[in-house]
C-alpha angles and dihedrals in degrees: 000000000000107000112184113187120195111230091020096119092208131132091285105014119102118244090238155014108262136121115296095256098028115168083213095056122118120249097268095041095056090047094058093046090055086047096042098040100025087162091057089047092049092044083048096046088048087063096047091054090049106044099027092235119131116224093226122024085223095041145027118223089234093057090048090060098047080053095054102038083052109110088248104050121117109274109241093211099220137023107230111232114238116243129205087266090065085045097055085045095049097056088040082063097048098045083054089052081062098061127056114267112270093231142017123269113216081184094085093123117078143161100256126051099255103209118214124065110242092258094118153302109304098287087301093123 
């Protein structure tokens, strides 16, 4: 049995404890959330595209997830399964792409190209 142990340090466990996808995460964090819950960093990265707005100052979610996907990236061990929950989030999202931000980002310039106008969300709406 996989046992993955948050704080463990060890060769799959996270540094700390945090939420799966967390902007204040450290580098190696973020890549095995992206690697462990792909869903939730695709679903990130959409945002991002939509409202040009990176996840991390340091970082894009769509970086993150070029970086995890990489051959030497750490190996998350396990890619968490999606629940309803995730689901329900996951159209909410996409309901709020559809509208105009309800406030303005001064965090449009990032550190990554972010690659979609903020016109909406893919052709979802």
């Amino acid at each position: 049995m996989l046992r993955l142990v948050p704080g463990a340090k060890d060769r799959r466990g996270s540094s700390r404890c945090s939420c799966s996808a967390c902007t204040l995460a450290n580098h190696r964090d973020l890549l095995l959330a992206a690697g462990r819950r792909p869903r939730l960093a695709e679903l990130c990265a959409l945002v991002e595209r939509v409202r040009q707005v990176p996840f991390n100052p340091n970082i894009t979610m769509a970086e993150v997830i070029a970086l995890a996907r990489r051959h030497d990236a750490p190996d998350p061990g396990l890619e968490v399964e999606e629940t309803e929950d995730f689901e329900r989030m996951e159209r909410d999202v996409h309901a709020a792409l559809c509208k105009p931000p309800a406030w303005e980002s001064k965090a449009r310039t990032g550190p990554g190209e972010l690659l979609h106008s903020a016109a909406g969300c893919d052709g979802c709406c």
